[in-house]
PDB file with one MODEL, atoms N, CA, C and O in Angstrom:
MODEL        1
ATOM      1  N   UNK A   1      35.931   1.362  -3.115  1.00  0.00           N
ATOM      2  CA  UNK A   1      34.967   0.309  -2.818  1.00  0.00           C
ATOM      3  C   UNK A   1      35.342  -0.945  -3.604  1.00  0.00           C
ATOM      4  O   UNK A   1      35.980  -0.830  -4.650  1.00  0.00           O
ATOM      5  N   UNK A   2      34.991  -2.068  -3.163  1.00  0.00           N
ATOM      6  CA  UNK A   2      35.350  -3.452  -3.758  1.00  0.00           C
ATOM      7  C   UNK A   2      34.306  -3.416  -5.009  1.00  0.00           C
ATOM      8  O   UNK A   2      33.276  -2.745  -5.071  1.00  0.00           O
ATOM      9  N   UNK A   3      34.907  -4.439  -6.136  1.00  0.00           N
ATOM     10  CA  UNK A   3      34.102  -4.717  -6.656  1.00  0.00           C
ATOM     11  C   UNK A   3      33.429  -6.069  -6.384  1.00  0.00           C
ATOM     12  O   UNK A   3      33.791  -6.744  -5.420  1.00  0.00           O
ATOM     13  N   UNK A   4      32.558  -6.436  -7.127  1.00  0.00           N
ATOM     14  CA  UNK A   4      31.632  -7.675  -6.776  1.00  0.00           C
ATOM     15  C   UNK A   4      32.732  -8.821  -7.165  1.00  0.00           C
ATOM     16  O   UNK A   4      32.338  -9.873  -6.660  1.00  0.00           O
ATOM     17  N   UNK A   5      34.043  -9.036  -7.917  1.00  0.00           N
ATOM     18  CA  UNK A   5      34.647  -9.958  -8.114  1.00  0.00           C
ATOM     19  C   UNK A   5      35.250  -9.818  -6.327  1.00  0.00           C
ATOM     20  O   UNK A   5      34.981 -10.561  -5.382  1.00  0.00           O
ATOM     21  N   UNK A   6      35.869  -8.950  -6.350  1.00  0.00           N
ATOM     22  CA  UNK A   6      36.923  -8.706  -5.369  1.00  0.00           C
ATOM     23  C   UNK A   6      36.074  -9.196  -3.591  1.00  0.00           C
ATOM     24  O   UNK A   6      36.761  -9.395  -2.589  1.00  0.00           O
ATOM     25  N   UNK A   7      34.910  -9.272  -3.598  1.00  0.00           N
ATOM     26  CA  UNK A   7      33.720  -9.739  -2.564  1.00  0.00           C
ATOM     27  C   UNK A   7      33.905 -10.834  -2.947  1.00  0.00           C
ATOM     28  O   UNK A   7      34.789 -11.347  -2.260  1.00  0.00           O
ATOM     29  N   UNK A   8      33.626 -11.337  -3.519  1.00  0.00           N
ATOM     30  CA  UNK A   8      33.162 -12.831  -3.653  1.00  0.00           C
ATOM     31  C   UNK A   8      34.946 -13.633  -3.312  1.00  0.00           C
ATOM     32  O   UNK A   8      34.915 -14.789  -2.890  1.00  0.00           O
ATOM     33  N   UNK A   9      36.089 -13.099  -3.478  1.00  0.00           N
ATOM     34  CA  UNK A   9      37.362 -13.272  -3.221  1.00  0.00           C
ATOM     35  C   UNK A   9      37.396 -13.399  -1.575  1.00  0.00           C
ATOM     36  O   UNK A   9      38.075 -14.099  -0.824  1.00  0.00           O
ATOM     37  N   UNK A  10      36.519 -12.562  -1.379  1.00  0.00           N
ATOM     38  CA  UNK A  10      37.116 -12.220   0.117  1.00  0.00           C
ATOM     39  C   UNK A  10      35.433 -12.847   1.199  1.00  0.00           C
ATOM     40  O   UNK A  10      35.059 -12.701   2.363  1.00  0.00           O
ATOM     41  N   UNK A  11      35.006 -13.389   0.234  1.00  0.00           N
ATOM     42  CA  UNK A  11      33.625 -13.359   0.812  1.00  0.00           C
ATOM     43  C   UNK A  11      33.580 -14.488   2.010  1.00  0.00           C
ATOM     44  O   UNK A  11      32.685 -14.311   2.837  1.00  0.00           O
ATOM     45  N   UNK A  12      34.524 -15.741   2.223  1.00  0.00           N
ATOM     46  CA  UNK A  12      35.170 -16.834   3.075  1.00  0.00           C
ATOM     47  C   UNK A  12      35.641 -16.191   4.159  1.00  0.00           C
ATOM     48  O   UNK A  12      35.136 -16.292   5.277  1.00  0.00           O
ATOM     49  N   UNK A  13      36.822 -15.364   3.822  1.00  0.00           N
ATOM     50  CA  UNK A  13      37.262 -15.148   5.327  1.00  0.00           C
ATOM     51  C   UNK A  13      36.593 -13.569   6.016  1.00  0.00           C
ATOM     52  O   UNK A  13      36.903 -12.973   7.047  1.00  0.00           O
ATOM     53  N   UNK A  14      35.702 -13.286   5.084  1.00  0.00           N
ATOM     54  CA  UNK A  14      34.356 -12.221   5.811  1.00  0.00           C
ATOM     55  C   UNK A  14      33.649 -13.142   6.469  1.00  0.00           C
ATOM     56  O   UNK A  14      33.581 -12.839   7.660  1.00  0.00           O
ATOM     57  N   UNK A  15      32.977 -14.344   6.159  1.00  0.00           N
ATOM     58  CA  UNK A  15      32.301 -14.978   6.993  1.00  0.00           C
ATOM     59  C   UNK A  15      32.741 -15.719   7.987  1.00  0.00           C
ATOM     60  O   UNK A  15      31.975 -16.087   8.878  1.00  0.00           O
ATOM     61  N   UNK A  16      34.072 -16.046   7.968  1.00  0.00           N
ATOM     62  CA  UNK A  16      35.019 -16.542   9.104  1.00  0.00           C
ATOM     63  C   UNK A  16      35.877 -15.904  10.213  1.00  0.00           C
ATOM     64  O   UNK A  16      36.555 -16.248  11.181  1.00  0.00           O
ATOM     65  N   UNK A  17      35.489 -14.797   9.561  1.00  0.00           N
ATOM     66  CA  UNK A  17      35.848 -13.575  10.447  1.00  0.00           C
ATOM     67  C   UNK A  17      37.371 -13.491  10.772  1.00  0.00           C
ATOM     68  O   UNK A  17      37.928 -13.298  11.853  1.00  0.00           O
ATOM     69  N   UNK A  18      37.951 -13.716   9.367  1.00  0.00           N
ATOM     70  CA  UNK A  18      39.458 -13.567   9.357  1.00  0.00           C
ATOM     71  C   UNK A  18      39.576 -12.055   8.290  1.00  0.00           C
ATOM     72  O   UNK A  18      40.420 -12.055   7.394  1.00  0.00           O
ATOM     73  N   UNK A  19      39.051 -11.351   8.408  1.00  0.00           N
ATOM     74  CA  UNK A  19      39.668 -10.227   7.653  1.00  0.00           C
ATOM     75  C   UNK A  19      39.953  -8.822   8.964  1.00  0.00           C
ATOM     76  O   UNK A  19      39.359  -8.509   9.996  1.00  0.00           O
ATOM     77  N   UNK A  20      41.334  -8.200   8.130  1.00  0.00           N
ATOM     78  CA  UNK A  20      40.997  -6.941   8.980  1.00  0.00           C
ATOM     79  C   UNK A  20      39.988  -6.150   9.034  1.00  0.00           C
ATOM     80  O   UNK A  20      38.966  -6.432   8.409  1.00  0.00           O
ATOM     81  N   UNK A  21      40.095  -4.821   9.916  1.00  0.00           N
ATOM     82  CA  UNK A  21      39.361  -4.112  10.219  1.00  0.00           C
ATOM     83  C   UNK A  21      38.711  -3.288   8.844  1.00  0.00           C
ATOM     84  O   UNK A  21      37.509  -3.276   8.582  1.00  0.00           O
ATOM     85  N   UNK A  22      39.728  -2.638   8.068  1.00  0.00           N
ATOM     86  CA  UNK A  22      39.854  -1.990   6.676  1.00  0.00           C
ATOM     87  C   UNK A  22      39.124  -3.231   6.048  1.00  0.00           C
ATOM     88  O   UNK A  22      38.127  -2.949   5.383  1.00  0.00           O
ATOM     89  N   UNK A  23      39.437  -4.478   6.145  1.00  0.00           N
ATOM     90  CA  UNK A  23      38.989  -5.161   4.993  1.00  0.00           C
ATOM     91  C   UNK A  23      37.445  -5.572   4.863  1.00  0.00           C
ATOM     92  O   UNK A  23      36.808  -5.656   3.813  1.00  0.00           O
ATOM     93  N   UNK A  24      36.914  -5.848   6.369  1.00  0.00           N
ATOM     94  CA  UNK A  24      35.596  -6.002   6.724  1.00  0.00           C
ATOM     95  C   UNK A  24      34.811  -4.387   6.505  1.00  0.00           C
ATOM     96  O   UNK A  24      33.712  -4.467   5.957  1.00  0.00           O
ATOM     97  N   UNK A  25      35.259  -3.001   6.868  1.00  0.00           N
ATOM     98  CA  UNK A  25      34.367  -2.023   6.531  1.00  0.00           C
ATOM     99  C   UNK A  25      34.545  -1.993   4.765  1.00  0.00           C
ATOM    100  O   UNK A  25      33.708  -1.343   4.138  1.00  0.00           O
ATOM    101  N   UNK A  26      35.292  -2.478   4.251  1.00  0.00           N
ATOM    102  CA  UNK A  26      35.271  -2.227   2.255  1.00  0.00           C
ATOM    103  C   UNK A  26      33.747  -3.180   2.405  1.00  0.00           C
ATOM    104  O   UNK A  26      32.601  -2.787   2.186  1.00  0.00           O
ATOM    105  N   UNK A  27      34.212  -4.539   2.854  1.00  0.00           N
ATOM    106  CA  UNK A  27      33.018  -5.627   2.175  1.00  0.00           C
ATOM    107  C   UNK A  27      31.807  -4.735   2.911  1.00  0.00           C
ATOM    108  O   UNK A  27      31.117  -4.343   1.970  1.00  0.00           O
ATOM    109  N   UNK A  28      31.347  -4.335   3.907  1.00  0.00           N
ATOM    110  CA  UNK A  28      29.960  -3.843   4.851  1.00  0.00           C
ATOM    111  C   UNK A  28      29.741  -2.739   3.491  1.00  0.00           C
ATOM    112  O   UNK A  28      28.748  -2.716   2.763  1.00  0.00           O
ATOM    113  N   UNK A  29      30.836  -1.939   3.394  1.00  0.00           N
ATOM    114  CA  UNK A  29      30.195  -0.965   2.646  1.00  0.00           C
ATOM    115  C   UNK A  29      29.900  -1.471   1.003  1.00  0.00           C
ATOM    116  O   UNK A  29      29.102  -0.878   0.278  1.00  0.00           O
ATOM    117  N   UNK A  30      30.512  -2.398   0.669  1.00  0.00           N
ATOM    118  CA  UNK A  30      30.360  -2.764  -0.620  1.00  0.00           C
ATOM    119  C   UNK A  30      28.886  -3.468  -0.970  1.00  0.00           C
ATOM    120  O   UNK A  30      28.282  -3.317  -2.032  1.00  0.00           O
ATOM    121  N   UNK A  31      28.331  -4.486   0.472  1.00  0.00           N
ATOM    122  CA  UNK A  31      27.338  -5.507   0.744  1.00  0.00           C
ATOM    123  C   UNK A  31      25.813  -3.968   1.095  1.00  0.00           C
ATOM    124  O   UNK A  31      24.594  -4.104   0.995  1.00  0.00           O
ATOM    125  N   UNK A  32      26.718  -2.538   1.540  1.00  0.00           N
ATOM    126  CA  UNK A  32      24.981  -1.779   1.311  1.00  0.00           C
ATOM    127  C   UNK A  32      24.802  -1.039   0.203  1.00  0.00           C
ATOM    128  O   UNK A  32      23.818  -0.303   0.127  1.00  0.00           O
ATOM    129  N   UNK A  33      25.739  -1.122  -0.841  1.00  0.00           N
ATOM    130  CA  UNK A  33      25.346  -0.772  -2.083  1.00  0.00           C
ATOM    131  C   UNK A  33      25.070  -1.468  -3.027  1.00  0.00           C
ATOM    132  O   UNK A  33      24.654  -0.983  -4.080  1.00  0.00           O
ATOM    133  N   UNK A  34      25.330  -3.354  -2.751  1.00  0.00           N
ATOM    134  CA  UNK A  34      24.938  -3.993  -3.704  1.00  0.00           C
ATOM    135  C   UNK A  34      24.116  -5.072  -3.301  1.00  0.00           C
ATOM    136  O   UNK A  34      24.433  -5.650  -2.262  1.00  0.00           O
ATOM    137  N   UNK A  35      23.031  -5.485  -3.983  1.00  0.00           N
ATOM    138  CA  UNK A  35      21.911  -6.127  -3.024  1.00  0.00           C
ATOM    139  C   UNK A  35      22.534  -7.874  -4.109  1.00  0.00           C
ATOM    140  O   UNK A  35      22.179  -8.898  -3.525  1.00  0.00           O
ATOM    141  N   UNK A  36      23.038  -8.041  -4.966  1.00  0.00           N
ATOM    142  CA  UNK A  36      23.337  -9.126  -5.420  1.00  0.00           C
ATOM    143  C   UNK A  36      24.266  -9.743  -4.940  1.00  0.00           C
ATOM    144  O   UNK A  36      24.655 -10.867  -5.257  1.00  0.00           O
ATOM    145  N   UNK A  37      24.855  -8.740  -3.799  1.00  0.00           N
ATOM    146  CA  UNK A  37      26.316  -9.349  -3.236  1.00  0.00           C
ATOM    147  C   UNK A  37      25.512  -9.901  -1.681  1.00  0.00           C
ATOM    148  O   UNK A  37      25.803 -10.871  -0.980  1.00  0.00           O
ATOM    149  N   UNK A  38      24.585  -9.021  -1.526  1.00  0.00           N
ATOM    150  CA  UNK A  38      24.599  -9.208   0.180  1.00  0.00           C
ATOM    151  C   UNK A  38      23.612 -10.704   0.018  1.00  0.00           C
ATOM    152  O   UNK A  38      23.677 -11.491   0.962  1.00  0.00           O
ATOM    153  N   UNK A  39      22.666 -11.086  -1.245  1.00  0.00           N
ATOM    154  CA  UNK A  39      22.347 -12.321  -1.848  1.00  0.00           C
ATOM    155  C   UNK A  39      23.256 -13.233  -1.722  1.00  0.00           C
ATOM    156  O   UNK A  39      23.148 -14.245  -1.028  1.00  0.00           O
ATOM    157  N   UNK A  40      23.878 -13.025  -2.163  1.00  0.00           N
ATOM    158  CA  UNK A  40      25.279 -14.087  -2.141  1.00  0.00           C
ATOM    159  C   UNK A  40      25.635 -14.608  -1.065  1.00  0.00           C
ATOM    160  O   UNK A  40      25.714 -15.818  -0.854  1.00  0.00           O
ATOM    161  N   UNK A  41      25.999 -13.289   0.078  1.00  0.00           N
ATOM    162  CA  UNK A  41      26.595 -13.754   1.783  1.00  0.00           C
ATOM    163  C   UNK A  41      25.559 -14.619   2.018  1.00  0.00           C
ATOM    164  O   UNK A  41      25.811 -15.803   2.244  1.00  0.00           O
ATOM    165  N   UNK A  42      23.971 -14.048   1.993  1.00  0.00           N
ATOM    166  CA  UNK A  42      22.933 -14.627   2.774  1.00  0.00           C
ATOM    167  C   UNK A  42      23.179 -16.328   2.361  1.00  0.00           C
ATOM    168  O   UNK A  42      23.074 -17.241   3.180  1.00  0.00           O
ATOM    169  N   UNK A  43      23.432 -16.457   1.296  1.00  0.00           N
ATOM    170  CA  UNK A  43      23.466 -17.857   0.350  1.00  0.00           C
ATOM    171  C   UNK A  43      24.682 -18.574   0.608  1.00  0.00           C
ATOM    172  O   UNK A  43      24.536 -19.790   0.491  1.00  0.00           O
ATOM    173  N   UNK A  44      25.765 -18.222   0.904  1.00  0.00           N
ATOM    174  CA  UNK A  44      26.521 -18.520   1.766  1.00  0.00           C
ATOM    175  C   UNK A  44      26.728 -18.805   3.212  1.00  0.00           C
ATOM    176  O   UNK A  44      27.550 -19.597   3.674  1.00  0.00           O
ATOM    177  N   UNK A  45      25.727 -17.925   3.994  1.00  0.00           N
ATOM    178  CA  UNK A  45      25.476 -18.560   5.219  1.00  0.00           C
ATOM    179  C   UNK A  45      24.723 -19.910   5.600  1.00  0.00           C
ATOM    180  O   UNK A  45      24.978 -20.784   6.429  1.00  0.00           O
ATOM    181  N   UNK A  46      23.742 -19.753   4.718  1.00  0.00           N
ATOM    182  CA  UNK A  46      22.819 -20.768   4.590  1.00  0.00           C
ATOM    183  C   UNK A  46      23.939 -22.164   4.148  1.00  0.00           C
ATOM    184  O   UNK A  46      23.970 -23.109   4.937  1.00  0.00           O
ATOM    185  N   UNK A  47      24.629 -22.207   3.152  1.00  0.00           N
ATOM    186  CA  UNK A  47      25.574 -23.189   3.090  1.00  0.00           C
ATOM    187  C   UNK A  47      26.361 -23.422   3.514  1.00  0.00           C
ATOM    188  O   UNK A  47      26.978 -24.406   3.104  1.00  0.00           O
ATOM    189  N   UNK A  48      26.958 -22.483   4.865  1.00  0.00           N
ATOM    190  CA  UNK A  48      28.123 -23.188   5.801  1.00  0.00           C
ATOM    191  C   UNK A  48      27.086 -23.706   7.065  1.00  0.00           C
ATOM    192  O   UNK A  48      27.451 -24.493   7.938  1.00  0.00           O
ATOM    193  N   UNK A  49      25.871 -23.169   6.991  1.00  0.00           N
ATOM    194  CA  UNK A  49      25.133 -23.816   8.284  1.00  0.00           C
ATOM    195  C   UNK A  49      24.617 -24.869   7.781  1.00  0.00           C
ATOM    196  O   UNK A  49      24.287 -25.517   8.775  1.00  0.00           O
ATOM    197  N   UNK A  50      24.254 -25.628   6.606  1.00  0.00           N
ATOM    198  CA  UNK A  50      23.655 -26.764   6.160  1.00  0.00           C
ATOM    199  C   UNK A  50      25.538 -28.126   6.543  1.00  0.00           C
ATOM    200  O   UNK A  50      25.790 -29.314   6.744  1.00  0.00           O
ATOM    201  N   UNK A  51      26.091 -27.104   6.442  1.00  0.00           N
ATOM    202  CA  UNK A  51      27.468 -28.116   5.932  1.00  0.00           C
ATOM    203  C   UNK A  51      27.713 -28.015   7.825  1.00  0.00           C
ATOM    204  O   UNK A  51      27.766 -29.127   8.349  1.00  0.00           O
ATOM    205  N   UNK A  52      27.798 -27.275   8.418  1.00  0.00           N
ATOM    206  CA  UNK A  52      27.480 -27.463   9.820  1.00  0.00           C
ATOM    207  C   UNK A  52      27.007 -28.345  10.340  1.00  0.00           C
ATOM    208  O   UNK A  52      27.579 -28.801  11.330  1.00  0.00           O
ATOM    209  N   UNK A  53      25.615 -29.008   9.816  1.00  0.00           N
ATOM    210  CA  UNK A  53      25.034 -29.557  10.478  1.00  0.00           C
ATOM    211  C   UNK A  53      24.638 -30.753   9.693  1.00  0.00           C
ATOM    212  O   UNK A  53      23.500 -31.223   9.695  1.00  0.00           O
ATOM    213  N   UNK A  54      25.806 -31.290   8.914  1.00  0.00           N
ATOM    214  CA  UNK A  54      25.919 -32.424   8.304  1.00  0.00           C
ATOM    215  C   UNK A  54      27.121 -33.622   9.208  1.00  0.00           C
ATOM    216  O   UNK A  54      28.278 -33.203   9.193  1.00  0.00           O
ATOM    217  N   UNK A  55      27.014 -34.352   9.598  1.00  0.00           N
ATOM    218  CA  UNK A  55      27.116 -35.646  10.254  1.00  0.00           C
ATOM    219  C   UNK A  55      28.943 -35.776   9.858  1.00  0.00           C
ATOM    220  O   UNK A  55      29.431 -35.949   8.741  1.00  0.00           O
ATOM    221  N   UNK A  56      29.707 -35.617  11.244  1.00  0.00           N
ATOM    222  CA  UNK A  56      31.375 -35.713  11.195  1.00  0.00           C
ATOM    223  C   UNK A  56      31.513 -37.402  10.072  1.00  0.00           C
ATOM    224  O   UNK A  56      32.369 -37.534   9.198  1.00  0.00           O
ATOM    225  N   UNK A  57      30.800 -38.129  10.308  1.00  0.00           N
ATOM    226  CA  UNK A  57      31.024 -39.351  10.277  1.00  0.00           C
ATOM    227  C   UNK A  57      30.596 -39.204   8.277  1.00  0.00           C
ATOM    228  O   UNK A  57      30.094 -38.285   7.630  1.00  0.00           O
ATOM    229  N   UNK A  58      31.163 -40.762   7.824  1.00  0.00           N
ATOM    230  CA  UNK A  58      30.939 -41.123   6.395  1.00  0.00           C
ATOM    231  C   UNK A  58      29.335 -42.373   6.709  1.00  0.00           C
ATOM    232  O   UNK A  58      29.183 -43.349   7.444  1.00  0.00           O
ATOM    233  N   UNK A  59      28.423 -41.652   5.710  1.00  0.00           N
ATOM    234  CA  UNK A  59      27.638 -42.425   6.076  1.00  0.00           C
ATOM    235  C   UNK A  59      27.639 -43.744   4.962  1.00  0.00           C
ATOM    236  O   UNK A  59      27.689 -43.401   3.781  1.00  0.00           O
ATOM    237  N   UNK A  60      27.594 -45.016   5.203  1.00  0.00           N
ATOM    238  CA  UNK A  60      28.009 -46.282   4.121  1.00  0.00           C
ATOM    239  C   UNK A  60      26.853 -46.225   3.403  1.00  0.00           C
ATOM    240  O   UNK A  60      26.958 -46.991   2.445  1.00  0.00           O
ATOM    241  N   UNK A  61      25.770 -45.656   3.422  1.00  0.00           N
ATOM    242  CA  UNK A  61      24.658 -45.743   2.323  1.00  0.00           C
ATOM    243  C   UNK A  61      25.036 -45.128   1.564  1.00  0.00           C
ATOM    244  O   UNK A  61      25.292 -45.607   0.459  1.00  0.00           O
ATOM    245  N   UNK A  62      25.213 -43.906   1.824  1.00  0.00           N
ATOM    246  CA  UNK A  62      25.762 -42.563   0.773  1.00  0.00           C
ATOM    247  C   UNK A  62      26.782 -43.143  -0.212  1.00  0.00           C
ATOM    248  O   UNK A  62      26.638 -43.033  -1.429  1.00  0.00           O
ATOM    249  N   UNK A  63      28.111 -43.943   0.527  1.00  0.00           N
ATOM    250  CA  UNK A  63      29.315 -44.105  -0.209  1.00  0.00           C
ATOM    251  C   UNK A  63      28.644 -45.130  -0.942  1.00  0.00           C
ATOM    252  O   UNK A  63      29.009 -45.042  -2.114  1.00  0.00           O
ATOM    253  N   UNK A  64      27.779 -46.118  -0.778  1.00  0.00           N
ATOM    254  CA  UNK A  64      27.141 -46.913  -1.795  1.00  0.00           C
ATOM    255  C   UNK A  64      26.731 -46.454  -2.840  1.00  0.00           C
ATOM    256  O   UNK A  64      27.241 -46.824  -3.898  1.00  0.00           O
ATOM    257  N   UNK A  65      25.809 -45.626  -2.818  1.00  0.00           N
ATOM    258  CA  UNK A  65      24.387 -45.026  -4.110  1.00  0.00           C
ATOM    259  C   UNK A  65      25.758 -44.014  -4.656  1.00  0.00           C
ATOM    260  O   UNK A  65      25.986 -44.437  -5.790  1.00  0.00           O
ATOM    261  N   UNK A  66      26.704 -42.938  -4.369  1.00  0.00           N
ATOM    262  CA  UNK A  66      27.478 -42.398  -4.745  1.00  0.00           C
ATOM    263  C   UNK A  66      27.723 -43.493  -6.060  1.00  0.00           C
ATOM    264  O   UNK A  66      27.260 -43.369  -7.194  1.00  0.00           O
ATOM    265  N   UNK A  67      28.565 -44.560  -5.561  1.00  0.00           N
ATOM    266  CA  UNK A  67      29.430 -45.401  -6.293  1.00  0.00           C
ATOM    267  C   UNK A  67      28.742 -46.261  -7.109  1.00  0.00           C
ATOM    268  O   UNK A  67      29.416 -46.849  -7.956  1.00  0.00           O
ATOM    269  N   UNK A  68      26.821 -46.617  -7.032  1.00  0.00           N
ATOM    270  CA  UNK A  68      26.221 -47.008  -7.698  1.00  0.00           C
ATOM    271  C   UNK A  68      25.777 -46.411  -8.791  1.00  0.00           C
ATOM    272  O   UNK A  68      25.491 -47.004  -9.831  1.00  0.00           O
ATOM    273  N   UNK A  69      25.652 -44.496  -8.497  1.00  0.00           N
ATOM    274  CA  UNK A  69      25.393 -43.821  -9.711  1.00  0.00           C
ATOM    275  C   UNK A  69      26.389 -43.515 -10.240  1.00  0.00           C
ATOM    276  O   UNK A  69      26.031 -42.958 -11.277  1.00  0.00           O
ATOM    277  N   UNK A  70      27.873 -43.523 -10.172  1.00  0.00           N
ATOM    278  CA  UNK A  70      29.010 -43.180 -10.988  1.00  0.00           C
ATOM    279  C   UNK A  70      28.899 -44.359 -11.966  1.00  0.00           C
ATOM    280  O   UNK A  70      29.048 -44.078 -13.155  1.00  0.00           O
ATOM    281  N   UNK A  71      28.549 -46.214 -11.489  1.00  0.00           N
ATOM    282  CA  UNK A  71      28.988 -47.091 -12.329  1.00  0.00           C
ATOM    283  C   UNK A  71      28.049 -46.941 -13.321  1.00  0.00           C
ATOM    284  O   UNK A  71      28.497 -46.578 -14.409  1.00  0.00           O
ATOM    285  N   UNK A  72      26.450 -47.188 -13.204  1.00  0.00           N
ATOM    286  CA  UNK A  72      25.623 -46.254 -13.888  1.00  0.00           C
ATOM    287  C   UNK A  72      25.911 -45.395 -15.330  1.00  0.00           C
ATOM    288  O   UNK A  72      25.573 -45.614 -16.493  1.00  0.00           O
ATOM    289  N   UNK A  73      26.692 -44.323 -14.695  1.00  0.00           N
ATOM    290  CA  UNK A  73      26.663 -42.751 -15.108  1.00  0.00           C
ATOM    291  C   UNK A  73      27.894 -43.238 -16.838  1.00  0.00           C
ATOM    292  O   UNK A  73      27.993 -42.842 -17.999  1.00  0.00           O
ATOM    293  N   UNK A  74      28.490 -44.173 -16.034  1.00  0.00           N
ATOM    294  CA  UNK A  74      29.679 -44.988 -17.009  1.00  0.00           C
ATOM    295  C   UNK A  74      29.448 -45.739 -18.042  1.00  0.00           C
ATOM    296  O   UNK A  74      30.104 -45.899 -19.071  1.00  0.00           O
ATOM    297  N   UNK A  75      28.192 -46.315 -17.593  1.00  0.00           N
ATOM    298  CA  UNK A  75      27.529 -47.325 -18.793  1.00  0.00           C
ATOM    299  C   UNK A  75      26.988 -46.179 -19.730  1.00  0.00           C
ATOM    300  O   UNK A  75      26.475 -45.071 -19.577  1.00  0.00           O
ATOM    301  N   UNK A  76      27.516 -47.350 -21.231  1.00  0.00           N
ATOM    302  CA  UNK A  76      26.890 -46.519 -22.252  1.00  0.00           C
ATOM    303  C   UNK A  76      25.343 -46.325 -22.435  1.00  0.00           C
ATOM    304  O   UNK A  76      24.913 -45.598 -23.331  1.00  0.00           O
TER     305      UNK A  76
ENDMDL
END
């Protein structure tokens, strides 16, 4: 069985659905014996669907306030 490092390694292309067959039944079986790991996927899904459904484009407000709180962040 994987350990919880070795999940979290592989935990990207489990959700992208690039692992083999062997490699996806280790993580299934690893994700019903450990409830901090299958936390994790859930928390991971949630953050490729937020990043999903964030805007192809650069928005110019953002790149503003970004570059307004770095100059900010610089001052003593």
């Amino acid at each position: 069985m994987l350990s919880c490092k070795e999940l979290v390694a592989h935990s990207s292309d489990f959700l992208d659905g690039q692992l083999s067959l062997r490699e996806r039944l280790s993580v299934r079986a690893h994700l019903a014996m450990c409830r901090h790991c299958r936390r994790f996927i859930r928390q991971m899904k949630v953050t490729q669907g937020v990043l999903r459904a964030l805007p192809d484009a650069a928005i110019p407000e953002l790149d503003a306030l970004a570059e307004r709180l770095a100059q900010q962040r610089r001052q003593p």
